[in-house]
C-alpha positions as CSV (number, residue, x, y, z in Angstrom):
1,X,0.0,0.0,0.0
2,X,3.1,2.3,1.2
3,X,4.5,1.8,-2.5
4,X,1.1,2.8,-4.3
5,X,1.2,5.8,-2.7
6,X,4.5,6.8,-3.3
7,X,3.8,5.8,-6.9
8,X,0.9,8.0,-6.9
9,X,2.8,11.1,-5.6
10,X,5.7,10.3,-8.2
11,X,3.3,10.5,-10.8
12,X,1.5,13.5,-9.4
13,X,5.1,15.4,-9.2
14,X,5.7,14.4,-12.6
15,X,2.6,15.6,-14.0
16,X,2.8,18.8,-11.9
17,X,6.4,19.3,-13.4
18,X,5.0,18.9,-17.2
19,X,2.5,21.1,-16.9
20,X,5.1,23.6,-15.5
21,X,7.3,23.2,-18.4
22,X,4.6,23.0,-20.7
23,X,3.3,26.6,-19.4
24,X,6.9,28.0,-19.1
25,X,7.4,27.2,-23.1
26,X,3.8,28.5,-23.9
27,X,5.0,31.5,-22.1
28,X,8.5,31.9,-23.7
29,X,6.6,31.4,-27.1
30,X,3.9,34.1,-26.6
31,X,6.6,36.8,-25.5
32,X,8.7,35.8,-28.8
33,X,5.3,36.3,-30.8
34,X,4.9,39.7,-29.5
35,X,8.3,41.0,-30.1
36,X,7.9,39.6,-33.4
37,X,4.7,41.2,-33.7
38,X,6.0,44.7,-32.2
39,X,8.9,44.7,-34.8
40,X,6.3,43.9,-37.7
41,X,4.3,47.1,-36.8
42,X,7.5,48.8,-36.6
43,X,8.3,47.9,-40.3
44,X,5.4,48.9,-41.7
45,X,5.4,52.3,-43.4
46,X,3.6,55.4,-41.9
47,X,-0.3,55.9,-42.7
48,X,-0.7,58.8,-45.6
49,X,-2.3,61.7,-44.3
50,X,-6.0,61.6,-44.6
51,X,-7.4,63.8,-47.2
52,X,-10.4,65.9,-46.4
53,X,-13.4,66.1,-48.2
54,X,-13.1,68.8,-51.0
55,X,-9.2,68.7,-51.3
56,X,-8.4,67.9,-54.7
57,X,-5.4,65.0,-55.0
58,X,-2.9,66.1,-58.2
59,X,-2.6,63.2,-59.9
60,X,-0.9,64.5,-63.2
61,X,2.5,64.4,-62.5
């Protein structure tokens, strides 16, 4: 009985300790995403500036 137990709490640790790693990587990946992400954004080009209604656009250049 004393050996199922400790078998049981083994097995518990171990799953306890997956699950930590497992979260720690989910973690590590999701802060990687967002820096990727951030430096993305900061690639892309600057919005034009929006044109009121009435300005004429010269297109004949």
């Amino acid at each position: 009985m004393m050996e199922a137990i400790a078998g049981a709490a083994m097995d518990m640790k171990s799953a306890q300790l997956a699950a930590e790693y497992s979260i720690a990587v989910t973690k590590k990946v999701m802060d990687t995403q967002e820096l990727a992400a951030q430096e993305l954004l900061n690639m892309l080009p600057a919005t034009p500036p929006v044109v009121q209604k009435g300005q004429l656009i010269d297109t004949y250049a």
